[in-house]
N, C-alpha and C positions, 0 to 999 in steps of 0.2 A: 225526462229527469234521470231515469237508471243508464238513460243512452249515455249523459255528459256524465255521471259518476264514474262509468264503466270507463269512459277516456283518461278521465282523472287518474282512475286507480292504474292503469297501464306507464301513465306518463310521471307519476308519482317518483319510483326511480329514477327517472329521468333526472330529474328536477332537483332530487336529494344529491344525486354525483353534481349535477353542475355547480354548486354551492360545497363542492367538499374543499377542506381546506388542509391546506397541505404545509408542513414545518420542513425546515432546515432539518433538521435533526434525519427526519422520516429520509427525506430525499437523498441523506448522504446513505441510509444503512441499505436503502433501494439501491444505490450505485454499489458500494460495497459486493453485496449478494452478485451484481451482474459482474463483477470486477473477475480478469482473469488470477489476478492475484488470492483472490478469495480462495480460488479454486487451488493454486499450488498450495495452498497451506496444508490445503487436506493434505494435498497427494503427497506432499513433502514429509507428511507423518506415516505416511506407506512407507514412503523410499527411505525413511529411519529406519525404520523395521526390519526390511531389509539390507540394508546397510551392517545394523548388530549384529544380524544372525550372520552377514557375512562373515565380520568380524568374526565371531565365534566360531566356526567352519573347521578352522584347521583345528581345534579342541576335541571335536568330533572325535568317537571313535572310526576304525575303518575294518572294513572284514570282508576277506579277498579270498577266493575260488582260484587257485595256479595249479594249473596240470603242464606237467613236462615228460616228454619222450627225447631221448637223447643216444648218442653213438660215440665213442671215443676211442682214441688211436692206442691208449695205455690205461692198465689199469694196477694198482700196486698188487704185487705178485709176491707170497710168500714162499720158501720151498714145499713140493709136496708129502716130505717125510713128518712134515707136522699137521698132518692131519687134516687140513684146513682146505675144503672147494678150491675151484682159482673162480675169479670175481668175472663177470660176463660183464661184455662190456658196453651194452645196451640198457640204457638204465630208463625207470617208466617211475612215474610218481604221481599225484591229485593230492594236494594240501589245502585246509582252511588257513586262511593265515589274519591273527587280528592283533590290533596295535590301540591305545592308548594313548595318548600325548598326559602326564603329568602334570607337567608344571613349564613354563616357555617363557620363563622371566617376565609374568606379569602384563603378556603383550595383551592379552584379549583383555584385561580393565584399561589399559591404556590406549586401546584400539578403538573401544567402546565408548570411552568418556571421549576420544575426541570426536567421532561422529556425532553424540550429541550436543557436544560445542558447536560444530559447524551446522546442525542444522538447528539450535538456536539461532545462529548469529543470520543463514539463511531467513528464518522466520523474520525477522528485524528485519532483512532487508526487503521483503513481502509488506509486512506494516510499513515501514516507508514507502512504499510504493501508494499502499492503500490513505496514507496520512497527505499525499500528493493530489490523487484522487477524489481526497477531502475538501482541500484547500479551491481544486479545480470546481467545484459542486458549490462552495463558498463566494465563488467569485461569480458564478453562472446566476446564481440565487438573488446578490444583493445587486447585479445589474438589473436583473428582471423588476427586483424592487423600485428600484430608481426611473427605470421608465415606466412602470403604474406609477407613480407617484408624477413624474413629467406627464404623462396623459391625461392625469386627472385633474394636476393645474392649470394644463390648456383649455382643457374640456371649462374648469370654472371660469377661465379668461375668453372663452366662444361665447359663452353666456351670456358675459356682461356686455359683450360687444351686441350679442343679436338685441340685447334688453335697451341698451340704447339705442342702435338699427331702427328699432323698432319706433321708440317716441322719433327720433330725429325726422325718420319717414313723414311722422304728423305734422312735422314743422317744418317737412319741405314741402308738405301740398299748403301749409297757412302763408308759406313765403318769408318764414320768417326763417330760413338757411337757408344757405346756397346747395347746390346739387354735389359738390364735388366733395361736401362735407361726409356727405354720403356714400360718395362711392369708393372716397378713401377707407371709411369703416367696412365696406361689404370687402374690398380689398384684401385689408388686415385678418375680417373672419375666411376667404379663401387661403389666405396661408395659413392661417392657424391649421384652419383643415385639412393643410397640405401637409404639416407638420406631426399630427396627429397619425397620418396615414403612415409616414416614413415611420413615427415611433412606434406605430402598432405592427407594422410588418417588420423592424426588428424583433418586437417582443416576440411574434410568433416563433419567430425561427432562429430564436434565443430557448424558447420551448419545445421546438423541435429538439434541438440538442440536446434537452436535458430529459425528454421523456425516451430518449433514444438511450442515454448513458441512463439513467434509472430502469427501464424496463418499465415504465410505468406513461399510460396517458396521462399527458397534464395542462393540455392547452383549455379542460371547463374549469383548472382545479384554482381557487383562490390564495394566495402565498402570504403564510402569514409571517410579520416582522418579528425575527428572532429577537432575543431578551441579549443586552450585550451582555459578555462572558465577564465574570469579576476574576484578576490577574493578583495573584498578588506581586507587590512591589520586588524584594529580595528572594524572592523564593528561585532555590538554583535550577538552573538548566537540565532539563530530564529526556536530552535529544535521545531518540534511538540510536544513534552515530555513536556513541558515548559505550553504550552497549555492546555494538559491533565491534568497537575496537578490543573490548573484554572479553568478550570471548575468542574473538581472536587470537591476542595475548595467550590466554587459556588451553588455545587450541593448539599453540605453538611449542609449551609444555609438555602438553601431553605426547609429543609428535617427538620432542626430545627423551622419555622417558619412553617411548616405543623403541626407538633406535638401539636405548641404552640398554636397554632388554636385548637386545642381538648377543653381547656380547658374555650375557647369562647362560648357565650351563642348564639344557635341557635334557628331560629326563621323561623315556617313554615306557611302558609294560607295553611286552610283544607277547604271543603265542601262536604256536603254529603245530599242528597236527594232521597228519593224514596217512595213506596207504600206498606201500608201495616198493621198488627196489633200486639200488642197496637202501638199508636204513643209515641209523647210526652207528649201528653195528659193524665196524668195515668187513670182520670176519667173517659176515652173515651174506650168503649170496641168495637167500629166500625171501618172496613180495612179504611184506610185513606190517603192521603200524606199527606208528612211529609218532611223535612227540615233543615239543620243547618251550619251554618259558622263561621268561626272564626280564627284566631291565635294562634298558643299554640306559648311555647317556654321551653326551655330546658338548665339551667346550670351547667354543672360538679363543683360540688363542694370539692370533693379529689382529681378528676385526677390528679391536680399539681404535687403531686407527681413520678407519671410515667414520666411526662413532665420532671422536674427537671431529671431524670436520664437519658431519653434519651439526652437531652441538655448536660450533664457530658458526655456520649458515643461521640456523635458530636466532643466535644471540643478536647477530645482525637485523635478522628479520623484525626480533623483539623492539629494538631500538629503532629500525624506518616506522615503527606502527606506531609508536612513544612519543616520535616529533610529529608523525601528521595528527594525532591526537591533542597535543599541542597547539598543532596553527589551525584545528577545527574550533577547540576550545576557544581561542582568541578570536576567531572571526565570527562565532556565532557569540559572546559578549559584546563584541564590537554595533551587531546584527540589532540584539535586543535593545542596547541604550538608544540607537538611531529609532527603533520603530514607537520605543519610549518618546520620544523627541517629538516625534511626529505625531503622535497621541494627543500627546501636550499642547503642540500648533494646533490641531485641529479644533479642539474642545474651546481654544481660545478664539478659531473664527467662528465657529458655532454662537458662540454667545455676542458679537458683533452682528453674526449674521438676524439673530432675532431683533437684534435692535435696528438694525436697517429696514428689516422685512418690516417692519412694525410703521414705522417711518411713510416706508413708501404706500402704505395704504393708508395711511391716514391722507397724503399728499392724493393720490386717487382718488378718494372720495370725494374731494375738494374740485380735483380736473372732472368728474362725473357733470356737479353744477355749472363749473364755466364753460364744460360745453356747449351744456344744453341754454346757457345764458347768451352764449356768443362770445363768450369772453377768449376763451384760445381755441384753435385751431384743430379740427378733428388730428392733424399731425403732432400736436403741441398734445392731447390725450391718448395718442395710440405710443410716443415716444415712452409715456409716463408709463402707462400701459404695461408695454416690455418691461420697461426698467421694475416695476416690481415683480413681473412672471420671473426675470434672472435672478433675483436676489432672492426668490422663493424657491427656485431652481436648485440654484448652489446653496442652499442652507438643505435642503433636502438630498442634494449631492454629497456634503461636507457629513452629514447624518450616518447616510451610509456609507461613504469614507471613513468613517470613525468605528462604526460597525467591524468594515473588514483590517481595519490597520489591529484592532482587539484582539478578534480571529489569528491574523497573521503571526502575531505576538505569540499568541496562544500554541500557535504551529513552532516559531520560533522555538517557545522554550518546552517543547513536548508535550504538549498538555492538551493537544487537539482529541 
């Protein structure tokens, strides 16, 4: 008795993963996590980082170590009756030298804000990638569903065939059916079986795929049918594209008002001190320190011109992003009412489809009797047979057709 407990308790885990069951939902945020794109996000917020501080760089102050030794062919020479050395004409020096940038027409906020334009608009296009990824795990998901669902109605229609197999046998040894009634049904359950094997060795490696793209085993794991997403009707378009092109736009602003900064007057604090000869002294031919501060500043007086033509480049740019933002908005309305359309068809064979399905079992249960009466034809009950597995098939297909057309939608208008 503690032998089989002691097994039990080992296999216990076992038993619990084989029965885990596993959501749509779970399976997409497992692919995500494995997704390359997961990973630039991060890194993408590094290479911001970097990016500002570039940006900001030349704001920096700087402060500089120059030593000079020098020799020179002339040196300004006064006469000697005033008194004054005459000047050597080897001159030695070691200065600190430090600088300031003040103000640079606003280029570091407009340097700034556009790198975080671009790597918003970057970011979007990471989520598009990952909302692709989404849709691909949506589509992986509700096939797998579909063929559980086709194996499990072969699997009922194997059944009914062995369960008649079975009386039929007793009334081919009483003589009261022929042989071939029989061998047509063991027939029909060989391909069913045959059937069954094709759609399980899809499923696997339908599984394979996806515990590959999740990171995750999933071939013990149970798949459970997502709840369909509610859409609302009018609700607008909230594509990431939408987005991309706004910061874009955004970005091309800023890129304008960088430029136009060029032609702003810059304004640095210098200092510079050190020891050495001559000074600033010119009369002075003795090593000395020495000193000086100040301001300079600096105004482009042509650049407008470059400026002007970048700003014409921009405006153009502005305007190509404005029409294809345009014929995205139109084609993804166009996108929406079509998958609306097809929503609509679907829902509307769906409810045909229960009323046929419904039909052909009742007609079924009816071919059960006259088989086993004589009345039709083990081929006249395996026809019938089929015709409700299809009609059970494609209502079950149409199910999850309608499933992903939802989905789809949902991707369509941003909302995944």
């Amino acid at each position: 008795m503690k032998k089989h407990l002691l097994i039990l308790f080992f296999l216990f885990p076992l038993l619990t993963f084989a029965q885990t069951i596993v959501t749509l939902d779970e399976c997409q945020q497992w692919a995500v996590q494995q997704s390359s794109a997961n990973v630039q996000k991060e890194l993408n917020a590094q290479l911001l980082k970097v990016k500002l501080d570039d940006a900001a760089s030349h704001m920096f102050p700087t402060l500089e170590i120059n030593g000079r030794i020098s020799y020179q062919s002339q040196v300004p020479q006064l006469p000697l009756s005033l008194g004054v050395d005459r000047l050597s004409r080897d001159h030695y020096g070691i200065y600190l030298d430090f600088q300031q940038l003040l103000y640079a027409g606003n280029k570091l906020q407009h340097g700034r804000k556009y790198e975080r334009m671009m790597n918003n608009s970057e970011i979007d296009r990471l989520n598009l990638s990952i909302n692709e990824l989404k849709e691909n795990i949506i589509s992986m998901y509700l096939n797998l569903l579909i063929l559980d669902k086709q194996i499990l109605l072969l699997s009922s229609v194997e059944n009914t065939i062995n369960e008649q197999l079975e009386q039929l046998r007793k009334l081919f040894k009483s003589g009261v059916v022929y042989g071939n009634t029989v061998a047509h049904l063991e027939l029909e359950a060989l391909k069913i079986k045959q059937q069954k094997g094709e759609l399980t060795s899809t499923k696997e490696s339908l599984i394979s795929s996806l515990s590959i793209i999740t990171g995750k085993e999933l071939h013990n794991a149970i798949f459970e049918v997502p709840a369909a997403p509610v859409i609302q009707r009018n609700s607008a378009s909230s594509r990431l594209e939408f987005s991309i092109f706004e910061y874009s736009k955004k970005g091309l602003e800023y890129q304008r008002k960088f430029f136009l900064a060029n032609s702003l007057p810059n304004f640095t604090f210098f200092a510079s001190g050190g020891y050495g000869r001559p000074t600033f002294n010119i009369f002075s031919n003795r090593f000395d320190w020495n000193y000086i501060v100040g301001i300079k500043f600096n105004v482009p007086v042509i650049d407008w011109i470059k400026t002007t033509g970048v700003g014409n480049i921009i405006n153009l740019q502005k305007k190509i992003l404005e029409a294809q933002e345009r014929d995205f908005e139109k084609s993804n309305q166009i996108a929406i009412e079509e998958k609306w359309n097809e929503i609509q068809k679907i829902e509307n064979l769906i409810v045909l489809d229960k009323q046929i399905t419904e039909k052909h079992k009742d007609i079924t249960e009816t071919s059960k009797i006259q088989l086993l009466n004589g009345i039709i034809t083990a081929y006249d009950f395996i026809k019938q047979q089929n015709d409700e597995l299809q009609s059970l098939i494609k209502q079950e297909v149409h199910l999850m057709q309608l499933l992903k057309a939802k989905f789809e939608l949902l991707a369509l208008k941003g909302e995944l």
